[in-house]
N, C-alpha and C positions, 0 to 999 in steps of 0.2 A: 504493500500500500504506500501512498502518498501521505505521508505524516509531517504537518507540521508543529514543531517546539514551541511552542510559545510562552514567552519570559517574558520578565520584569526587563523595561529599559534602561530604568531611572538606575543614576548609580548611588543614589543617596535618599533615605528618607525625608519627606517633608518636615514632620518634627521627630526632636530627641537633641540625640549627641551626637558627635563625629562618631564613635565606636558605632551604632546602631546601623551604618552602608554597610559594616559586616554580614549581617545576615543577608542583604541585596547582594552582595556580590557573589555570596553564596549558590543565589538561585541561578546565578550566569553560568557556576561550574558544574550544579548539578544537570542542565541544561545541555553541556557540553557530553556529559554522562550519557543521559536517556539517550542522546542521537546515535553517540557509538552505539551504544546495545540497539539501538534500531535498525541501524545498518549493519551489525552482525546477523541479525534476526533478517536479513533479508529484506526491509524497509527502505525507503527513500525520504531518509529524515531531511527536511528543510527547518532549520533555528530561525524564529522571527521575534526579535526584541517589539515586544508592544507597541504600536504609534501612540504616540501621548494624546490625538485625537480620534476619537472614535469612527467618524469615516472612514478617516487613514487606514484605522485597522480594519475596517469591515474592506476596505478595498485590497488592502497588502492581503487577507483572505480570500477573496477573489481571485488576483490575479494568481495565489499560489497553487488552486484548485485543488483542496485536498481530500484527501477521502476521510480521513478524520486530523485532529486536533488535539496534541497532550498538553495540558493545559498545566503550564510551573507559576504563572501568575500568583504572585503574593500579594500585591498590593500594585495602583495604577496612578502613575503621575506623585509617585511617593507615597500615598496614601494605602495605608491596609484599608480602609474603611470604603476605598472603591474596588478593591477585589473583587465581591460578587458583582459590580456592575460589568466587569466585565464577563462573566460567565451569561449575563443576561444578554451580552452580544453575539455570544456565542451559539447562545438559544436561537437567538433571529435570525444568526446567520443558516440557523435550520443543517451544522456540521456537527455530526456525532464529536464528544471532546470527551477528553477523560476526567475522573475523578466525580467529585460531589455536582450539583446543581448549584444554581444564586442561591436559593431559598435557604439548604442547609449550609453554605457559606453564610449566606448573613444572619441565620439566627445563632449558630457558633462564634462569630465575630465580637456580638455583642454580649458579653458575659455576663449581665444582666437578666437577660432577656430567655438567654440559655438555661441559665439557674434555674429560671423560675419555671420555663417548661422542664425540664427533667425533671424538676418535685413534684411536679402536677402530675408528671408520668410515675411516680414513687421511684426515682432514682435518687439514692441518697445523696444529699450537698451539705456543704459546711454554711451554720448559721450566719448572716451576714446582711448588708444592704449598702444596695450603690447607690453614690452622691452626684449629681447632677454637676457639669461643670460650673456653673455659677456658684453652689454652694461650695464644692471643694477649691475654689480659685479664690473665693473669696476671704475666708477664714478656715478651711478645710472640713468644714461641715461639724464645726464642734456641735450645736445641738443637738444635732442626730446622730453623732458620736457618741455622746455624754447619753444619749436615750438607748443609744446600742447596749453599752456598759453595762446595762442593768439586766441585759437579758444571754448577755454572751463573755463567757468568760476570756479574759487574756492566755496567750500570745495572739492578734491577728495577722494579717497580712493585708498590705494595701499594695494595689496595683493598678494598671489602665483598666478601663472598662472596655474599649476595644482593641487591643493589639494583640498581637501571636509574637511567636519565635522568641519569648520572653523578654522582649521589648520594656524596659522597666522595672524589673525584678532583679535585685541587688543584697549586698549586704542589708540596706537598712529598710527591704522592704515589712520584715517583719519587728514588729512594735508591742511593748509593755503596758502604754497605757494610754488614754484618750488624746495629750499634750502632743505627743511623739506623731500618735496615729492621725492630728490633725494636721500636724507640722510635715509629714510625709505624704498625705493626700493634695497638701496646696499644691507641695513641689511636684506633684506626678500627674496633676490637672495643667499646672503652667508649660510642664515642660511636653506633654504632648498634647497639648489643645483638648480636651476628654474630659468625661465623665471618670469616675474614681469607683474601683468597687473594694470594700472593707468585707473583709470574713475572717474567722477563725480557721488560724494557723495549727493544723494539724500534723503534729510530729512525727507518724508513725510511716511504715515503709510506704517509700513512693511505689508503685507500677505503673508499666507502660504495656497497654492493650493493639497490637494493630490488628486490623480487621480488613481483610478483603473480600468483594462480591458485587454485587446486587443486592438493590435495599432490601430486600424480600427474605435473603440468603447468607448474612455473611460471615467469610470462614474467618477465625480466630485464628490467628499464630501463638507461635509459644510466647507463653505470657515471659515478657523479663521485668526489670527491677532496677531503682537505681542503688550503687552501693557508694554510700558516703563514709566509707570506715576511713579515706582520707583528706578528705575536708577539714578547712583549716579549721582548728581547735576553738572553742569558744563561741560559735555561730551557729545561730538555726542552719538546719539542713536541709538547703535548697537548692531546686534546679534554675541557679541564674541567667543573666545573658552571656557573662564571662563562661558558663559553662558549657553553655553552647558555643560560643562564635571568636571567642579567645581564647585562641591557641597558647599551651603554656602560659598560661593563667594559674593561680593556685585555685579558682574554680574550677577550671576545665580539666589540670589535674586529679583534682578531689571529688570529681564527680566519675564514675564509670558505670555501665549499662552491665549489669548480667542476667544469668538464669533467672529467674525469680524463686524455682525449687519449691512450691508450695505442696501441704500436702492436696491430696486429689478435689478435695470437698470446700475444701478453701478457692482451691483454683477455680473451679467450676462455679461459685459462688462471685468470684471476682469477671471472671468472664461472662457469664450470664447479665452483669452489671453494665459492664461494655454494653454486650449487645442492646441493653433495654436503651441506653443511649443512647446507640447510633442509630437506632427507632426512633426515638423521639424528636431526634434533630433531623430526621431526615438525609443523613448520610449515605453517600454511594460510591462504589467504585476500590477508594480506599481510606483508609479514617486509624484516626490512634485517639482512645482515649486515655488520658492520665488520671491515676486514681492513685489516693494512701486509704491505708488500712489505720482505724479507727480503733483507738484504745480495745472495744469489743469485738474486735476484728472486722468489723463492718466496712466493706470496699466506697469510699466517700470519694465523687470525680470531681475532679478540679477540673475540667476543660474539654470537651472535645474537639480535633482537631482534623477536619476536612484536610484531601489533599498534603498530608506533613510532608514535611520532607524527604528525598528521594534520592538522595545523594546516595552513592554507595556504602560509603563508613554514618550513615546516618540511623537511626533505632529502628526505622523499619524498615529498611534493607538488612537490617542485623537482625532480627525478628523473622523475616520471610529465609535468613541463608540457614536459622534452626533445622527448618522443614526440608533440608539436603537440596533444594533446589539456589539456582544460578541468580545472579544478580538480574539477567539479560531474559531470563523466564517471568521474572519478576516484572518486568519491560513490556516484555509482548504479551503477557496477563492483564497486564494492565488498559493497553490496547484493547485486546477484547473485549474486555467489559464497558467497554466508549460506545457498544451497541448493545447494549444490555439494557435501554431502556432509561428513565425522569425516575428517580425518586418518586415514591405513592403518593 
């Protein structure tokens, strides 16, 4: 087939920091990735960095005539928050593409919004409530901070309300007490334009779920886990953005992906949890949700994540090479399911 790659152009975010192009440049190599394995597999990969205008890209699709679309798009014209818009061009352009739909990109996107449907579906979430950016810009939403307090025990964790790839999430994202948590909502509302969402900070083992299929069907990989046994001393145990996207970082050292090892009934318990997930949001194609386990062992998700990343040394291409299969199988799986049908 005629396959085109389609990526993020932009080399830098709209907001954050200088570090924050890390993850953008990322998506250029991962891009670089998918094509080779395409054209192992016997494909005619064509890479096309996004046009920053929407015609452009409905025409640079045209003139490429392809038979489908892998869609690596993160974010468009800098912005996470236009990434499902472009899936919704992709819809128009009536070209099978791969991965999730706009729908379940934009109700994952907003973590708000996520939260509240997963509970409604009984997927367990950490107690919490997102600040509007006027309140967290303003004063950091002390009132409704201070009202938080009384019904959700400390440690929390403050973070963006829309971004991915950990965008935000630092040593000091997690917080002791109302002062701290108001002081680090103003800073994470200013510094990426957004809404802010406050939840309790659960300690207990991280996992990572990837799931591939059809929304109807989707197969589970072996579940892994993160191990923080070398994370630097004295810190909550978190997956930051240095641990992703900074190399030789003492996050990105102290952070490593393994087995998870559960036993059978835990595991199944935790998977089953994914799956109600990736139901609820609407997920397709292929999805990672991340989840800790809860004091009572209970699988509580922190995010799920349409389309993650696809890099080869990345969680779920390390997840998919469990199941003895190839990076490049992984590739043209992925493909197929580009005609598998809209999410229900």
């Amino acid at each position: 087939m005629r396959v085109v790659v389609l990526h993020n152009a932009e080399a830098a975010p709209a907001h954050g920091e200088a570090r924050d192009a890390l993850a953008v440049v990322a998506v250029q190599a991962c891009a670089r990735a998918v094509s080779e394995a395409l054209r192992r597999g016997g494909h005619e990969a064509l890479p096309l960095p996004a046009p920053e205008e929407p015609a452009a890209l409905l025409a640079a699709l045209r003139a490429a005539r392809p038979d489908t679309i892998f869609n690596l798009v993160e974010s468009y014209r800098g912005e996470a928050a236009l990434e499902p818009a472009v899936n919704g061009l992709l819809e128009l352009s009536g070209i099978p593409y791969t991965g999730s739909r706009s729908l379940a990109c934009a109700l994952a996107l907003r973590k708000p919004i996520a939260k509240a449907l997963l509970a409604a579906a009984g997927v367990p979430v950490a107690a919490g409530r997102a600040l509007s950016f006027a309140d967290a810009s303003r004063d950091g939403g002390a009132r409704l901070l201070a009202e938080l307090a009384e019904r959700v025990a400390f440690p929390w964790i403050v973070k963006p309300a829309a971004e991915d790839a950990s965008h935000g999430i630092d040593a000091g994202s997690v917080v002791d007490d109302v002062a701290a948590a108001c002081a680090r909502a103003k800073l994470v509302a200013q510094r990426f334009a957004q809404g802010v969402l406050v939840e309790r900070f659960i300690a207990g083992r991280e996992l990572n779920v990837a799931l591939l299929g059809p929304h109807d069907a989707p197969q589970v990989l072996p579940l892994r886990a993160i191990d923080f046994s070398h994370f630097p001393k004295g810190r909550p145990a978190l997956v930051t953005y240095a641990s992703k996207w900074v190399e030789g970082s003492p996050d990105w050292n102290g952070t490593n992906v393994v087995d998870a090892d559960l036993p059978p009934a835990a595991a199944e318990r935790v998977a089953e949890t994914a799956r109600r997930a990736w139901t609820a949001l609407h997920l397709s194609g292929y999805g990672r949700v991340d989840l800790r386990l809860d004091d009572d062992g209970t699988p509580v998700v922190l995010e799920a994540n349409p389309n993650p990343d696809l890099s080869p040394d990345a969680g779920f291409a390390l997840a998919w090479a469990r199941t003895g299969s190839t990076y490049d199988q992984l590739i043209l799986r992925i493909v197929d399911l580009a005609y598998a049908g809209p999410a229900a």
